[in-house]
N, C-alpha and C positions, 0 to 999 in steps of 0.2 A: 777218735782223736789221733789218725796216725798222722798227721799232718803237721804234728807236732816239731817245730825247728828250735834250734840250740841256743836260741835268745830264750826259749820258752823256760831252760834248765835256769835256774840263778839259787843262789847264796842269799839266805832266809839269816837276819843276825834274829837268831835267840833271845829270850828273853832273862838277864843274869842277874843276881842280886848278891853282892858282895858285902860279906860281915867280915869282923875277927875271928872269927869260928870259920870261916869258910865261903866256899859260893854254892850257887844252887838254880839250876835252871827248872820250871815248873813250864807244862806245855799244854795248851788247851787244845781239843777238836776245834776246828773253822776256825780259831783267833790266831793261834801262833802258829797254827800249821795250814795249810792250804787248804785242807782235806781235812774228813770225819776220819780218824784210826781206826781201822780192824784189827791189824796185826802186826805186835814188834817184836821183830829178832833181832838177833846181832851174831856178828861172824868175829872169831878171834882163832888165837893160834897157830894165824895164816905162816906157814913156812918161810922164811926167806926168798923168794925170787918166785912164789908163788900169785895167782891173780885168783881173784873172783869176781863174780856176774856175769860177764861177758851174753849177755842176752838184752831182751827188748820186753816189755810188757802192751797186750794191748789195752786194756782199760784200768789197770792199777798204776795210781799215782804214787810216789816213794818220796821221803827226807829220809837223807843218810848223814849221820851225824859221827865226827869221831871221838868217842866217849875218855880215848885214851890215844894216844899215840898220835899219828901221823900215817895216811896214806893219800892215793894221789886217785883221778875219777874220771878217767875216758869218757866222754859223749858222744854219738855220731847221730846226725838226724839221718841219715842217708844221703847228704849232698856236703856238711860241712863237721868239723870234726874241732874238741876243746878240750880242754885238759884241767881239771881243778885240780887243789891239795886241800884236803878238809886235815885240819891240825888244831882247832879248836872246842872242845864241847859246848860251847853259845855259839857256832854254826853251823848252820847246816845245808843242803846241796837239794832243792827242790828237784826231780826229775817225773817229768809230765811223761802217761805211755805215749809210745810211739819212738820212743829214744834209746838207742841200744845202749848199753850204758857196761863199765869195766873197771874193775877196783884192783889196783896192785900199787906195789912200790911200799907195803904197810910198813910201817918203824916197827924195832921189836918191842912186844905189849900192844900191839896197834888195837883196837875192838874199833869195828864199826856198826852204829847201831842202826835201823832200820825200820824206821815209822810205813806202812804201809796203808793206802786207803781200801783193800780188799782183803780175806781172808786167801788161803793158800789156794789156786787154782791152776792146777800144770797146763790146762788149755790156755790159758790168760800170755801162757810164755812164747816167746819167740826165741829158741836156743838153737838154730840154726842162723848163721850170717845171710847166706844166701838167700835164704829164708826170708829174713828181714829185709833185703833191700827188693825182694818182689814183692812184699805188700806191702812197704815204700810206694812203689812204683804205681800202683793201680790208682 
C-alpha cells in the first residue's frame, strides 16, 4: 500500500459516553478502529521542543490518539504534506502505511497513544527520509 496519499490519513470521531461520574471511550477491532490491534503503545514525557515518529511504515496501519494533552501530526505522502492537532481523547488520527508521519509540538503531560495493526517489526519501518521518497517513487 505505498500508494497511499494524504486524503487516505483522516480523523476517526471516537466512540464517547458521558455520565456524572465521567466519560469513557471503549474501542473495538474492525468497528471503531479501521484495523484488527496488535499492538498499543504510547509515548509521553516528550521534552519541550522535542519530536517523535518521523518515519514511514510499510504495511502497519496506526490511530494515534491524545490520551492527554495536546500535540500536533505531520503527514507527507511523498508529493503533498498536512498538519493535524490531535487534543482530544474521542479522536483520533487514522494513518494508512505508506505515510511518513511526525509528532511534535506536545503540550506539557502530552501522551500519545498508539493503536497499531501489526506487532513490532523494525523491517516494517522506513526511518530514513530519503529512503522513503524512493520507495514512494517506484
Amino acid at each position: 500500500m505505498k500508494q497511499a496519499k494524504i486524503v487516505d490519513c483522516e480523523l476517526i470521531h471516537l466512540p464517547k459516553v458521558t455520565a456524572h461520574a465521567g466519560s469513557i471511550t471503549s474501542l473495538n477491532n474492525s468497528m471503531d478502529v479501521l484495523f484488527d490491534v496488535k499492538r498499543v503503545f504510547y509515548i509521553y514525557d516528550i521534552p519541550s521542543g522535542e519530536s517523535r515518529g518521523a518515519h514511514a511504515h510499510r504495511i502497519c496501519h496506526q490511530l494515534l490518539i491524545a490520551t492527554s494533552g495536546s500535540f500536533k501530526v505531520s503527514v507527507f505522502d511523498g508529493a503533498e504534506f498536512f498538519e493535524f492537532i490531535l487534543d482530544r481523547p474521542d479522536i483520533g488520527l487514522y494513518i494508512p502505511p505508506g505515510i511518513w508521519a511526525s509528532e511534535f509540538d506536545f503540550s506539557g503531560g502530552g501522551i500519545c497513544l498508539v493503536l497499531a495493526s501489526h506487532e513490532y517489526d523494525e523491517g516494517d519501518y522506513i526511518r530514513d527520509y530519503k529512503n522513503f521518497l524512493a520507495w514512494k517513487s517506484r
